[in-house]
N, CA, C and O atoms as a CHARMM CRD file, in Angstrom:
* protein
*
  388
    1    1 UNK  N    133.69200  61.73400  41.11700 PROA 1      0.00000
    2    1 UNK  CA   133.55200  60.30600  41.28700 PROA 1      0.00000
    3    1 UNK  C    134.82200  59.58700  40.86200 PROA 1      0.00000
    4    1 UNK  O    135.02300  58.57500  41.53200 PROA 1      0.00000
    5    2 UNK  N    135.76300  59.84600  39.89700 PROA 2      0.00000
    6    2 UNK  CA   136.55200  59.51300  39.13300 PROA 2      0.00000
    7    2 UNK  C    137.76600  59.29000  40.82000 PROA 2      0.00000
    8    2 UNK  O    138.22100  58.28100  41.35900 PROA 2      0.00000
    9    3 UNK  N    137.85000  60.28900  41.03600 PROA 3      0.00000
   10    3 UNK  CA   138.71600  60.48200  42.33400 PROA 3      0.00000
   11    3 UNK  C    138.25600  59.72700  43.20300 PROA 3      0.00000
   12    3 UNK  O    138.78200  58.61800  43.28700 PROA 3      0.00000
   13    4 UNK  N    137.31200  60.01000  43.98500 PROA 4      0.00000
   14    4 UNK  CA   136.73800  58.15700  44.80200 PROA 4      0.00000
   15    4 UNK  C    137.06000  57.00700  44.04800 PROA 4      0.00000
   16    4 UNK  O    137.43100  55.98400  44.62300 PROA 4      0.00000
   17    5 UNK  N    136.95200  57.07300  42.76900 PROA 5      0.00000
   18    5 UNK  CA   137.24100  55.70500  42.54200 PROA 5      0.00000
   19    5 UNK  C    138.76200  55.44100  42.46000 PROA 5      0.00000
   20    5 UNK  O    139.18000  54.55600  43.20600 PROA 5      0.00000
   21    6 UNK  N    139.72000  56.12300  41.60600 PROA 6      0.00000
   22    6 UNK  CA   140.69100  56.09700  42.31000 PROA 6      0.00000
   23    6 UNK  C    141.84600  55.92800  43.50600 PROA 6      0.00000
   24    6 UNK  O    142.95800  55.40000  43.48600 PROA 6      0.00000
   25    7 UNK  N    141.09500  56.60700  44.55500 PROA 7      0.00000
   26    7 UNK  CA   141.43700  56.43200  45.99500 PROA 7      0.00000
   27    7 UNK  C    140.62600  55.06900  47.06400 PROA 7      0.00000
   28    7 UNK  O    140.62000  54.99700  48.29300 PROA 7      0.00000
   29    8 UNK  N    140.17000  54.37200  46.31700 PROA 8      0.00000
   30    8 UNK  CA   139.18900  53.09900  46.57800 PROA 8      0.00000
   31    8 UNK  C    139.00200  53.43400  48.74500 PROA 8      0.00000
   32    8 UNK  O    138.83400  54.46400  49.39800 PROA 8      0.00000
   33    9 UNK  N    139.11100  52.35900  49.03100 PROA 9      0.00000
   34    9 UNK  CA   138.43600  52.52600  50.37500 PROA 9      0.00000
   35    9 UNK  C    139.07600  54.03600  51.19700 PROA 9      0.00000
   36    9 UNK  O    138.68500  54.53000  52.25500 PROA 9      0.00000
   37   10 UNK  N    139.93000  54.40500  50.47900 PROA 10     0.00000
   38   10 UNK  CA   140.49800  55.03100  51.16100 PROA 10     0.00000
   39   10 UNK  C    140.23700  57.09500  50.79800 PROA 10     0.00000
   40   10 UNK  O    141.03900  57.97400  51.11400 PROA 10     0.00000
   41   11 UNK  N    138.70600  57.31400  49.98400 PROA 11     0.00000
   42   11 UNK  CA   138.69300  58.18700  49.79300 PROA 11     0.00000
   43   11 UNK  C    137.38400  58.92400  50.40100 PROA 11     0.00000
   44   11 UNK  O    136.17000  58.82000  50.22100 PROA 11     0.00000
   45   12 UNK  N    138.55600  60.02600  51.51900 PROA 12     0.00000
   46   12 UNK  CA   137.68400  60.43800  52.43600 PROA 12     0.00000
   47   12 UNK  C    137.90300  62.08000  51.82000 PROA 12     0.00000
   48   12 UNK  O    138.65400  62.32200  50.87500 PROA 12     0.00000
   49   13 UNK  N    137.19300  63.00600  52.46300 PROA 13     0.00000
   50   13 UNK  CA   137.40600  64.35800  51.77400 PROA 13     0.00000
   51   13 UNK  C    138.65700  64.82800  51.95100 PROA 13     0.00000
   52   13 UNK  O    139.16100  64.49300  50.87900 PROA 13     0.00000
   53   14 UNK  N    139.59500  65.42600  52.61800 PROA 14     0.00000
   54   14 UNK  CA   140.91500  65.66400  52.06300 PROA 14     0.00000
   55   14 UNK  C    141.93100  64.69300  51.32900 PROA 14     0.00000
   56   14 UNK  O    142.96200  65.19700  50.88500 PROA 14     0.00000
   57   15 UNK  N    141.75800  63.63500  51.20700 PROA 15     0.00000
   58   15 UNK  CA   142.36000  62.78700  50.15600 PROA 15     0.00000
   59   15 UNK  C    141.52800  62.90700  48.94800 PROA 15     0.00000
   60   15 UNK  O    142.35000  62.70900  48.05300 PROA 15     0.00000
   61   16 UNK  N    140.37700  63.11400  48.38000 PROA 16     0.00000
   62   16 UNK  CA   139.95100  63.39400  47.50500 PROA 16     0.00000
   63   16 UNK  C    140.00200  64.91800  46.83900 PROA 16     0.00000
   64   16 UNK  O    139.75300  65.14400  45.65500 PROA 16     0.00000
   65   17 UNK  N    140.29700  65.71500  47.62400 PROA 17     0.00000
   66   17 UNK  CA   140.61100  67.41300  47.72400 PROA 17     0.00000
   67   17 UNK  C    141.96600  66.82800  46.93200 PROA 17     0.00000
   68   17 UNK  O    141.95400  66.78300  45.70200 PROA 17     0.00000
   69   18 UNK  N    143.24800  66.33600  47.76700 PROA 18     0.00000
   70   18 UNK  CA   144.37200  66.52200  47.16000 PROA 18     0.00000
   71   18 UNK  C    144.50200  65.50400  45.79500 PROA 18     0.00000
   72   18 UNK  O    144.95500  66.14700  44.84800 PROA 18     0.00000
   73   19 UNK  N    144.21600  64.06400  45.44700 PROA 19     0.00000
   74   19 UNK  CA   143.39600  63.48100  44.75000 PROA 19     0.00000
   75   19 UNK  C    142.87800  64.39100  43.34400 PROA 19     0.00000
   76   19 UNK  O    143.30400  64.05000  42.24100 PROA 19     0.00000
   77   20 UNK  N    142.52200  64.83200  43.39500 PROA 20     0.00000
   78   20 UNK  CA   142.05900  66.27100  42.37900 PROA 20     0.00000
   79   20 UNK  C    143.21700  67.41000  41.93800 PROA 20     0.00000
   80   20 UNK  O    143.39400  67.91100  40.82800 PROA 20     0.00000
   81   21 UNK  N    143.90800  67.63100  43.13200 PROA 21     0.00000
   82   21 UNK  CA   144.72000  68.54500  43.17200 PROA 21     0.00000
   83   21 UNK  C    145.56800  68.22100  42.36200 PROA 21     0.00000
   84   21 UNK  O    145.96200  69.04700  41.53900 PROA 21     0.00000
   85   22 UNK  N    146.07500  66.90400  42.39200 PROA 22     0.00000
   86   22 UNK  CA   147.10400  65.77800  41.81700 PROA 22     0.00000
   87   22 UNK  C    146.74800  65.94400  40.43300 PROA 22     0.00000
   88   22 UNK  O    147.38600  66.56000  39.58000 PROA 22     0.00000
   89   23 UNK  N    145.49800  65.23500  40.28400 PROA 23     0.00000
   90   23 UNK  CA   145.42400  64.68300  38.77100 PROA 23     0.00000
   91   23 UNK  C    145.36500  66.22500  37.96000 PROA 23     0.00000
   92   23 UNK  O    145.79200  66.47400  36.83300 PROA 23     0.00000
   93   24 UNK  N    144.89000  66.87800  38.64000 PROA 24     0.00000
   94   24 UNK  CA   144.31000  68.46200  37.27900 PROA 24     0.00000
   95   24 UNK  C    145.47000  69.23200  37.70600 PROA 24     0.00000
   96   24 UNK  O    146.01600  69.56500  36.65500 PROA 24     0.00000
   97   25 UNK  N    146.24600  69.76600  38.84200 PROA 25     0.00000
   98   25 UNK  CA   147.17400  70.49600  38.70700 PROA 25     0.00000
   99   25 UNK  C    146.37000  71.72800  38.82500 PROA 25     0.00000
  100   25 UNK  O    146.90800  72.77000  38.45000 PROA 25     0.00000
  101   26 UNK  N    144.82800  71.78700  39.41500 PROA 26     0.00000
  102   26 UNK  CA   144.42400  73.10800  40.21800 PROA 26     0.00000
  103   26 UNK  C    144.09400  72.87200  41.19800 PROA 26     0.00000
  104   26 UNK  O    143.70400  71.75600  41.54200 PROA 26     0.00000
  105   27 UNK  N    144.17300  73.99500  42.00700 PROA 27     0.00000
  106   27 UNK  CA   143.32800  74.31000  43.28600 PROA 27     0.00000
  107   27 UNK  C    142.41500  73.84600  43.21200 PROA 27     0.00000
  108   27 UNK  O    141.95500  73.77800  42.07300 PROA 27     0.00000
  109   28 UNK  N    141.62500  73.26900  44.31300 PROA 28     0.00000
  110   28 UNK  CA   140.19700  72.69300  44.22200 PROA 28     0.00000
  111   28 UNK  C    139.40500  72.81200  45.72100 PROA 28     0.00000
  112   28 UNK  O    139.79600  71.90900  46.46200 PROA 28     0.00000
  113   29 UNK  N    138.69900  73.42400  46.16700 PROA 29     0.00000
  114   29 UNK  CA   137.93700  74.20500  47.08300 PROA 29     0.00000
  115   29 UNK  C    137.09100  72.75600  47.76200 PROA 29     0.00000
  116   29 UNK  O    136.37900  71.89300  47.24900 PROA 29     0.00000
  117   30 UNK  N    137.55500  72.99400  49.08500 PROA 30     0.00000
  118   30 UNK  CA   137.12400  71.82500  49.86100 PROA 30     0.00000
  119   30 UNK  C    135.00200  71.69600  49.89200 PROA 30     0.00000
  120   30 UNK  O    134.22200  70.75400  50.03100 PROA 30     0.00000
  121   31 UNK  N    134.78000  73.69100  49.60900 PROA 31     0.00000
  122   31 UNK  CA   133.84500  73.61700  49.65700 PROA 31     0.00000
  123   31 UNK  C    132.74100  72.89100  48.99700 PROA 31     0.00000
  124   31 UNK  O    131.74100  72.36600  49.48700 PROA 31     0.00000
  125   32 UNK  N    133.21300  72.99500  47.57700 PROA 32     0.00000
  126   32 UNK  CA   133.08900  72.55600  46.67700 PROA 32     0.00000
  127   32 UNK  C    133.08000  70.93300  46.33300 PROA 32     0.00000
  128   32 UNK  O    132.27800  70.38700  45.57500 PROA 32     0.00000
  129   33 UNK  N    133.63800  70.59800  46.71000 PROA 33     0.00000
  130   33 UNK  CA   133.97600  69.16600  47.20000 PROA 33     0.00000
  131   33 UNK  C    132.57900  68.44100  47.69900 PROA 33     0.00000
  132   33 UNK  O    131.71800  67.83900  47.05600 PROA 33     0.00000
  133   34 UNK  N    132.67500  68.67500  48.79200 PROA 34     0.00000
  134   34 UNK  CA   131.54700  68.39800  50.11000 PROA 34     0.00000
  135   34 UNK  C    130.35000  68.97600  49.48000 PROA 34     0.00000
  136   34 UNK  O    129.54700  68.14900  49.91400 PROA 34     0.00000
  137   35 UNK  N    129.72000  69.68400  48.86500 PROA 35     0.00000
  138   35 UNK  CA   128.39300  70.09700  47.76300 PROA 35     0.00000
  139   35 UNK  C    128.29500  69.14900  47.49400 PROA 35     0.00000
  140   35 UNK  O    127.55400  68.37900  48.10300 PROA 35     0.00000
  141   36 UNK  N    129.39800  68.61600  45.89500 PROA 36     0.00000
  142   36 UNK  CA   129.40500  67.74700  45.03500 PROA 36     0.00000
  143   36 UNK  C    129.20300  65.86900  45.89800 PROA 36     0.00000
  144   36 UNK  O    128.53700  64.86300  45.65400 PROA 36     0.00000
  145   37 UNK  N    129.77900  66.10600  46.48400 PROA 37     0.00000
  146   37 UNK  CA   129.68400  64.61900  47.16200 PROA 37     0.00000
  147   37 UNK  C    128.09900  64.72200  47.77100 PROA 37     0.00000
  148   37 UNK  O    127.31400  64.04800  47.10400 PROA 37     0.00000
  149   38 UNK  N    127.64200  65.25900  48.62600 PROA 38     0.00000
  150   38 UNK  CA   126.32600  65.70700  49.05400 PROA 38     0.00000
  151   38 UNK  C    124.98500  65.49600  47.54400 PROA 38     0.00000
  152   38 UNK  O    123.99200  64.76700  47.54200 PROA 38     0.00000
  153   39 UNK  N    125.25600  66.00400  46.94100 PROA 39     0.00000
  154   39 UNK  CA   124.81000  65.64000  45.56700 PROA 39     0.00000
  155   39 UNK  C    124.73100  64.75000  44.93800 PROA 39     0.00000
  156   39 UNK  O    123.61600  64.54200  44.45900 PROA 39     0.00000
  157   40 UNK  N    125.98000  63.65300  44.57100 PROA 40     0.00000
  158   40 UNK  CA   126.50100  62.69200  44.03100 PROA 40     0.00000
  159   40 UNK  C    125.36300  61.72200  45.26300 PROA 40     0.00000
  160   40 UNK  O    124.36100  61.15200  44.83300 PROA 40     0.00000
  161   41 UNK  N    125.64500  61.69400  46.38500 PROA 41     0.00000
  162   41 UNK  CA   125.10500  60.67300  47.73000 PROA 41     0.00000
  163   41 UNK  C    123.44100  60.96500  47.52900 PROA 41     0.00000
  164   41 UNK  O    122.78800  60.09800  48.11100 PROA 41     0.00000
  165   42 UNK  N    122.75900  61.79400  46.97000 PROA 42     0.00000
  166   42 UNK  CA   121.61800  62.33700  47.04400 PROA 42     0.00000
  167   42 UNK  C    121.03700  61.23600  45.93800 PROA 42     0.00000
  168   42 UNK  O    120.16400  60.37700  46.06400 PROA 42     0.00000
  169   43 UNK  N    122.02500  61.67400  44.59700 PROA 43     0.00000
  170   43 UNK  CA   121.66800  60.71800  43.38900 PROA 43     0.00000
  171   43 UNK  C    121.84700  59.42500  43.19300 PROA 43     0.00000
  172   43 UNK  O    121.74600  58.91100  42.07900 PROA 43     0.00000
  173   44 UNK  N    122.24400  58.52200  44.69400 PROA 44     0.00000
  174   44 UNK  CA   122.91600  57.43900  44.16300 PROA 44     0.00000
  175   44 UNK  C    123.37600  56.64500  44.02100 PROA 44     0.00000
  176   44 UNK  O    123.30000  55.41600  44.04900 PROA 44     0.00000
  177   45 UNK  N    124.72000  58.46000  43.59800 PROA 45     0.00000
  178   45 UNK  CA   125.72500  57.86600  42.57400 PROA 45     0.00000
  179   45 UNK  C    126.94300  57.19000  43.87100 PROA 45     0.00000
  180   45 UNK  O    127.60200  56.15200  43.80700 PROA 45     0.00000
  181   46 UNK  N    126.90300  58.08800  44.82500 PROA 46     0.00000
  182   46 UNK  CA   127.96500  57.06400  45.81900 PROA 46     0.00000
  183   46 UNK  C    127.34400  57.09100  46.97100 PROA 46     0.00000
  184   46 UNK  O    126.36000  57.79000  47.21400 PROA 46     0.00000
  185   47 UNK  N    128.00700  56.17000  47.89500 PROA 47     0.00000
  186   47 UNK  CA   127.56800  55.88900  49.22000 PROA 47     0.00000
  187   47 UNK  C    128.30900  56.49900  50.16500 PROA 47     0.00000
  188   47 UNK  O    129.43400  56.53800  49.66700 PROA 47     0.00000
  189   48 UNK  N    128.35600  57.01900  51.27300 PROA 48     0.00000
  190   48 UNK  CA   129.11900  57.49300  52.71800 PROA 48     0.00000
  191   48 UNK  C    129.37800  56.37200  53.60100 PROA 48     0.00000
  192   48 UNK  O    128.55000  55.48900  53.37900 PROA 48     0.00000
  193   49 UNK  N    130.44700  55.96100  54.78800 PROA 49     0.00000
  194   49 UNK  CA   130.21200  55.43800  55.83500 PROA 49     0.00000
  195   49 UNK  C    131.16300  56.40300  56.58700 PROA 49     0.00000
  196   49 UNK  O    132.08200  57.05600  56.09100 PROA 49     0.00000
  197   50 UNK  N    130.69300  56.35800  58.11300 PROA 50     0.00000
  198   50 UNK  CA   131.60700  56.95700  58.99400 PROA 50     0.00000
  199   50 UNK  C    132.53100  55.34400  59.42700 PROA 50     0.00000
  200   50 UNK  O    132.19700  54.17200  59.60300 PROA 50     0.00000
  201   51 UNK  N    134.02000  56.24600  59.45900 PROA 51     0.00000
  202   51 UNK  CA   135.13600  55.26200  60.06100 PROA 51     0.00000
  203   51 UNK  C    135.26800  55.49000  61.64100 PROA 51     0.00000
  204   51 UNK  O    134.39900  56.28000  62.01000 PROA 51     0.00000
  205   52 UNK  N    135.95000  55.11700  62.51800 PROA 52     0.00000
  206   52 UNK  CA   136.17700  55.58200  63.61100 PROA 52     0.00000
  207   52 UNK  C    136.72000  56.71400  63.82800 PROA 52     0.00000
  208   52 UNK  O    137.54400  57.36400  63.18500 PROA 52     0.00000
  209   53 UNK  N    135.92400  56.98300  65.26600 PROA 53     0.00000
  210   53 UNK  CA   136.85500  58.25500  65.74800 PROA 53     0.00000
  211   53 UNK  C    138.02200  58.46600  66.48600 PROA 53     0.00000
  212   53 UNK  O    138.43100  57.95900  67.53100 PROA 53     0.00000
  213   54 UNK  N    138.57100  59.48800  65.58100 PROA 54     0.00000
  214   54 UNK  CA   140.33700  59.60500  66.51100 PROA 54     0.00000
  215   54 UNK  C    140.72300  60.43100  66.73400 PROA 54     0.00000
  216   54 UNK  O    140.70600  61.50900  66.14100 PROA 54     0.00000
  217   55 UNK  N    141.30900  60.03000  67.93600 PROA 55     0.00000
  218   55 UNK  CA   142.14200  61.69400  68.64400 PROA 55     0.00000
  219   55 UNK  C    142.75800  62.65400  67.89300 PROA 55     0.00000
  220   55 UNK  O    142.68600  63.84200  68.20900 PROA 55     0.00000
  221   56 UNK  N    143.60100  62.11200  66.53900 PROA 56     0.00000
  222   56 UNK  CA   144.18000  62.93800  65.95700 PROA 56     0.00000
  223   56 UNK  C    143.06600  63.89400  65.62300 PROA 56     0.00000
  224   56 UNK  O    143.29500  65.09400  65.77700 PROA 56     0.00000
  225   57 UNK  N    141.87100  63.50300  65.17700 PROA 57     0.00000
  226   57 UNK  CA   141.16300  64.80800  64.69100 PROA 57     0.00000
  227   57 UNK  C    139.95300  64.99000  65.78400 PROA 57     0.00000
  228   57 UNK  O    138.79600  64.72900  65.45200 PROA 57     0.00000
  229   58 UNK  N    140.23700  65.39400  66.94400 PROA 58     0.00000
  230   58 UNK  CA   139.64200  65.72000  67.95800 PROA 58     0.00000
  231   58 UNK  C    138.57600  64.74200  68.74300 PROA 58     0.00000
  232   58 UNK  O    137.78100  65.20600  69.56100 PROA 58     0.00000
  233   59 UNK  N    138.63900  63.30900  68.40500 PROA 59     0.00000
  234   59 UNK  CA   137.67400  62.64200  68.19100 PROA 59     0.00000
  235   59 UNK  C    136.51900  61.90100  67.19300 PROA 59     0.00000
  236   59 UNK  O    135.78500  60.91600  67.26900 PROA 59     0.00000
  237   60 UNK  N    136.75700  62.78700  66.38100 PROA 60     0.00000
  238   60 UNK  CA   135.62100  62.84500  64.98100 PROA 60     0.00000
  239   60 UNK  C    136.03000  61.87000  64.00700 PROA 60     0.00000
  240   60 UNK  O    137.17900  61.81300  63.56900 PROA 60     0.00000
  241   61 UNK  N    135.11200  61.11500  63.67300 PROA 61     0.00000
  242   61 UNK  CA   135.36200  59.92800  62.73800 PROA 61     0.00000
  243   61 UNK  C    135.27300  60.91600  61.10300 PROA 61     0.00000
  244   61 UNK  O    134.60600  61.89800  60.77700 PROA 61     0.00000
  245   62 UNK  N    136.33000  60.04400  60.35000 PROA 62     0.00000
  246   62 UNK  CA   136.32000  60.48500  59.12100 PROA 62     0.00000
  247   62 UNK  C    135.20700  60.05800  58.45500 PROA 62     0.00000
  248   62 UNK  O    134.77000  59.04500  58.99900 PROA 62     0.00000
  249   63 UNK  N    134.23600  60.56800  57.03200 PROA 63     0.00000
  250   63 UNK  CA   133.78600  60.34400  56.31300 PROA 63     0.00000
  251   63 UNK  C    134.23800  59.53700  55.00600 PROA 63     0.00000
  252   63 UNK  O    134.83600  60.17100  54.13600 PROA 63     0.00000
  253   64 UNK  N    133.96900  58.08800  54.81000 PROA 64     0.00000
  254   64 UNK  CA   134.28700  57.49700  53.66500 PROA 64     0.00000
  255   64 UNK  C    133.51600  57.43800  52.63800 PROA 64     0.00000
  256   64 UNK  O    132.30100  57.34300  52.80900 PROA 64     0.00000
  257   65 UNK  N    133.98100  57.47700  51.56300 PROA 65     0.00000
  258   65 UNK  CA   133.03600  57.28700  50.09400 PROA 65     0.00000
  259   65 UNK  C    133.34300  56.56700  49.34800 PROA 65     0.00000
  260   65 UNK  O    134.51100  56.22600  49.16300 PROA 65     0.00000
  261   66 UNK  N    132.31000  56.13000  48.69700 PROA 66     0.00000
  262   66 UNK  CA   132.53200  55.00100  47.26400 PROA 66     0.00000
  263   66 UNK  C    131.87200  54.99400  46.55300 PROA 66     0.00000
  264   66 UNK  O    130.70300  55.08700  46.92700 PROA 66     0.00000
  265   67 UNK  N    132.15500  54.87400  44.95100 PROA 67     0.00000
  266   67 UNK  CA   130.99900  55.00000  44.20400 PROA 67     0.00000
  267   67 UNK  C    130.55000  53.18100  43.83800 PROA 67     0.00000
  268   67 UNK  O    131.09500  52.09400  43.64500 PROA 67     0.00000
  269   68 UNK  N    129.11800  53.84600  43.92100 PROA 68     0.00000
  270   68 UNK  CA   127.74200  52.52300  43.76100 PROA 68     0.00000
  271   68 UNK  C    127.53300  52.20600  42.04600 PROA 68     0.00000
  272   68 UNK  O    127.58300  52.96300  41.07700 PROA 68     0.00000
  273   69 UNK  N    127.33300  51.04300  42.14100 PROA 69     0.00000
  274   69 UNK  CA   126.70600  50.89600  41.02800 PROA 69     0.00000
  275   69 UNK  C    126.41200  52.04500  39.70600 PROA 69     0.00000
  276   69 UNK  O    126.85100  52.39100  38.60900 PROA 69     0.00000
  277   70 UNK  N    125.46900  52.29300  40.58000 PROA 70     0.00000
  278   70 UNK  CA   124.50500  53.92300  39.67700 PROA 70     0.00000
  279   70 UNK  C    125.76400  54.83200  39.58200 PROA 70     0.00000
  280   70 UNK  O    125.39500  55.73500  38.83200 PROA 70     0.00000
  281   71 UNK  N    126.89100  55.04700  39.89300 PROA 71     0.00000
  282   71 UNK  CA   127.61500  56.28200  39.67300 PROA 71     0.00000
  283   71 UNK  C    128.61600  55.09200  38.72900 PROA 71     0.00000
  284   71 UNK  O    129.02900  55.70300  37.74300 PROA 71     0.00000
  285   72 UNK  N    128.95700  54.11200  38.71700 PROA 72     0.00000
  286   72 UNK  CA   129.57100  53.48800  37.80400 PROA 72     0.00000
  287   72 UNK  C    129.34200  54.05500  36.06300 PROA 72     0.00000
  288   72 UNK  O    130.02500  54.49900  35.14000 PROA 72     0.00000
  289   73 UNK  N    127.62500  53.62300  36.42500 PROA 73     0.00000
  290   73 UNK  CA   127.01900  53.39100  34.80700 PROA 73     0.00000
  291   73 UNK  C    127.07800  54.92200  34.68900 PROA 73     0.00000
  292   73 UNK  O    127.56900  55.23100  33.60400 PROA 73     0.00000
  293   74 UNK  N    126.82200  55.73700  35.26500 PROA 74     0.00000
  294   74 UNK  CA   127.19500  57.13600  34.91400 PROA 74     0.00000
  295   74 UNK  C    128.19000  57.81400  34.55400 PROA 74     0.00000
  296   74 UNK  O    128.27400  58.86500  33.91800 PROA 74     0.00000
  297   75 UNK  N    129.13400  56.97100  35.11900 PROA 75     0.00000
  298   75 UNK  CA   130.51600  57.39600  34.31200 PROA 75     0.00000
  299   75 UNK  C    130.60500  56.99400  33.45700 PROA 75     0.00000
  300   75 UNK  O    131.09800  57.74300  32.61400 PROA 75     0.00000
  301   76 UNK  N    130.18200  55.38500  32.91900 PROA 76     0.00000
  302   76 UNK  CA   130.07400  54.84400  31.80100 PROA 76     0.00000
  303   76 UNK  C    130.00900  55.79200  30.86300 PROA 76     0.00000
  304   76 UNK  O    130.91500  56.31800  30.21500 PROA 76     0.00000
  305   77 UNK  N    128.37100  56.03400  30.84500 PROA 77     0.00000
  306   77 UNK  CA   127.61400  56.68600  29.97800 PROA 77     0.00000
  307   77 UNK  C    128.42700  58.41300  29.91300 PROA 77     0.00000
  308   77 UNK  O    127.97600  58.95800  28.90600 PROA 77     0.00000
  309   78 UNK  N    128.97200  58.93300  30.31100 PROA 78     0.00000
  310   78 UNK  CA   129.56400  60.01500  30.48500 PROA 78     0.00000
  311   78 UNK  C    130.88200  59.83300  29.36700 PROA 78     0.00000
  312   78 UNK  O    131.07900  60.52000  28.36500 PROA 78     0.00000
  313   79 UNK  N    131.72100  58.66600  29.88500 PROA 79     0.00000
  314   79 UNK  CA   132.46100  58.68900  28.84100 PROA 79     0.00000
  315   79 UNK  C    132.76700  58.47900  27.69800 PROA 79     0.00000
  316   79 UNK  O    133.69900  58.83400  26.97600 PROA 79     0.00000
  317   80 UNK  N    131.25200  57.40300  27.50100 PROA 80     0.00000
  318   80 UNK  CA   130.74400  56.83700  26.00300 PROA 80     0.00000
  319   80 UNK  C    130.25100  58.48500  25.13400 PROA 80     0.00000
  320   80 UNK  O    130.55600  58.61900  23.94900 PROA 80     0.00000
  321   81 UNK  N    129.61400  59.44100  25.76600 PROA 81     0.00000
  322   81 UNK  CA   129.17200  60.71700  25.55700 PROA 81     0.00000
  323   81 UNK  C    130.65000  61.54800  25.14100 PROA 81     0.00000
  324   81 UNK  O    130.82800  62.15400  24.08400 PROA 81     0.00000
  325   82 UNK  N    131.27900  61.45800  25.84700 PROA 82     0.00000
  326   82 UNK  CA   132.66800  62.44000  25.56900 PROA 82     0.00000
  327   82 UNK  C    133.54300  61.66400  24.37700 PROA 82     0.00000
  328   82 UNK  O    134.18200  62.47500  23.70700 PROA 82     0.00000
  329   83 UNK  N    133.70200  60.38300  23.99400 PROA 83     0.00000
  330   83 UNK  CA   134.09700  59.42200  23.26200 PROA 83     0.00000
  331   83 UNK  C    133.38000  60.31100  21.91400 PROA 83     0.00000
  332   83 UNK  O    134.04900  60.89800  21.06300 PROA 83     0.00000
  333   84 UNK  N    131.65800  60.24400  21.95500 PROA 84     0.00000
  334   84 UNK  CA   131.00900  60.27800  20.83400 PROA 84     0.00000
  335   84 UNK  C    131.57700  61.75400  20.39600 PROA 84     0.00000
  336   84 UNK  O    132.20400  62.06400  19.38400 PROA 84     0.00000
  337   85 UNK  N    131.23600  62.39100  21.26900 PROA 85     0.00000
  338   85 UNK  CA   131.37100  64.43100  20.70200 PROA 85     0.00000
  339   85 UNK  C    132.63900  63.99900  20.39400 PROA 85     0.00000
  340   85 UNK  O    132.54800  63.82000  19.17900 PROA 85     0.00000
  341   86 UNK  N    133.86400  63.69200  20.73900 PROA 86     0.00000
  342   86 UNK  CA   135.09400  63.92200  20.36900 PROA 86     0.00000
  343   86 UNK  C    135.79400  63.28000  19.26500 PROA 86     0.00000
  344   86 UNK  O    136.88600  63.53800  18.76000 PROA 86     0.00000
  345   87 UNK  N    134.67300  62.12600  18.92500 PROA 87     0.00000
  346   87 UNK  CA   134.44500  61.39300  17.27100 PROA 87     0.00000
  347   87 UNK  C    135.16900  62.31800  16.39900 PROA 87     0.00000
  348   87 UNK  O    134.96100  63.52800  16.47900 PROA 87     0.00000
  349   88 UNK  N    136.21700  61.69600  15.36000 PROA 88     0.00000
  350   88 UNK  CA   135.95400  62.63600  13.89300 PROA 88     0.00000
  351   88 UNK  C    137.09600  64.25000  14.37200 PROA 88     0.00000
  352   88 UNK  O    137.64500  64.83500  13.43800 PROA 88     0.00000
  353   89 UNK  N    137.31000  64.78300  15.86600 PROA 89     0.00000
  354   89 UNK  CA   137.78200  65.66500  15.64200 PROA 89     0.00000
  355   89 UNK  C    139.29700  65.46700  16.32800 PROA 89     0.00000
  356   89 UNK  O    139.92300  66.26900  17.02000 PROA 89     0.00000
  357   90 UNK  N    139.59100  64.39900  15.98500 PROA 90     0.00000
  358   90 UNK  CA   141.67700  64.61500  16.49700 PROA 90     0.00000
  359   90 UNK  C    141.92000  65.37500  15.81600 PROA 90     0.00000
  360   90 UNK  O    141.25500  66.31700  16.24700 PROA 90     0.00000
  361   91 UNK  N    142.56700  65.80600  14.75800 PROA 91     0.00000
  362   91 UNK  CA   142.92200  66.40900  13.40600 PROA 91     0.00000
  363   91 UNK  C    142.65000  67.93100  14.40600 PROA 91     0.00000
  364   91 UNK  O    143.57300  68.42000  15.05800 PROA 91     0.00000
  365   92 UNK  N    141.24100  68.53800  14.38000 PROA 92     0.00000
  366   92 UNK  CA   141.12800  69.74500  14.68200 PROA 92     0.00000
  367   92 UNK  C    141.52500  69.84400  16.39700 PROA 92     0.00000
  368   92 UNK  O    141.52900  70.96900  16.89800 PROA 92     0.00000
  369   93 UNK  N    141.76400  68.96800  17.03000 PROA 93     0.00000
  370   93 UNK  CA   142.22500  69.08600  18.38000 PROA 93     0.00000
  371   93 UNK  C    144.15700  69.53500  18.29200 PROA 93     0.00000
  372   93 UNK  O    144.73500  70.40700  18.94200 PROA 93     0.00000
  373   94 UNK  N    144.69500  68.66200  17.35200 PROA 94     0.00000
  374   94 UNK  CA   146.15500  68.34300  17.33000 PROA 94     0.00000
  375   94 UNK  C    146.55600  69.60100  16.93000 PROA 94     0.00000
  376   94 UNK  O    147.62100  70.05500  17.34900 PROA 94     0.00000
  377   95 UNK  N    145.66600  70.39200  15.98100 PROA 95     0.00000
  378   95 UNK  CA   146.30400  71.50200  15.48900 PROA 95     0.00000
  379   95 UNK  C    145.52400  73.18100  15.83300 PROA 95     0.00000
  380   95 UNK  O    145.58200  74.12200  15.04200 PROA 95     0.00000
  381   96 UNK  N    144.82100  73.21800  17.20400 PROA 96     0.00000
  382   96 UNK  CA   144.27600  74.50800  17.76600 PROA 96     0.00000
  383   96 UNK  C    145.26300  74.49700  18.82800 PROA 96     0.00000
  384   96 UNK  O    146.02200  73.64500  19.29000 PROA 96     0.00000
  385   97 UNK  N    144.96400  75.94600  19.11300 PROA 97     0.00000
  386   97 UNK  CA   145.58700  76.11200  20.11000 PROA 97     0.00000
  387   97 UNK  C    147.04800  76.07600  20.37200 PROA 97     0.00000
  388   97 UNK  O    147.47700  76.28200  21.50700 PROA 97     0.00000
């Protein structure tokens, strides 16, 4: 979701593939992708529209995404969650590893 939101109107599945690729610096499996969005759209958390179709890609309109409301407060709450666990431990982060 972080990556849709990032790429605002403009995040369709291979811009969100590379989008990912960008920010983490791994490989990231288109398959994988298209699950997670399928999932995310199931819960929600984002919405789909088809754009027009164009010759460049044989005709076939791209798939757009955005996250809704409900995937907002979920990130919210996701990062208020990662905020809390990670409370109290800079000290043991700065010096593992």
């Amino acid at each position: 979701m972080l990556a849709v939101l990032h790429l605002g109107h403009e995040a369709y599945g291979a811009a969100i593939i590379q989008e990912l690729e960008e920010k983490t610096g791994r490989t990231t499996s288109a398959g994988a992708v298209y699950v997670a969005l399928r999932r995310l759209e199931k819960k929600g958390h984002v919405t789909s529209r088809l754009g027009e179709p164009s010759p460049r890609r044989g005709g076939r309109p791209k798939r757009f995404f955005a996250v809704g409301r409900e995937g907002v407060e979920a990130l919210r709450r996701a990062q208020e969650d990662w905020a809390a666990m990670a409370r109290g431990l800079e000290e043991t982060l700065e010096h593992s590893g």
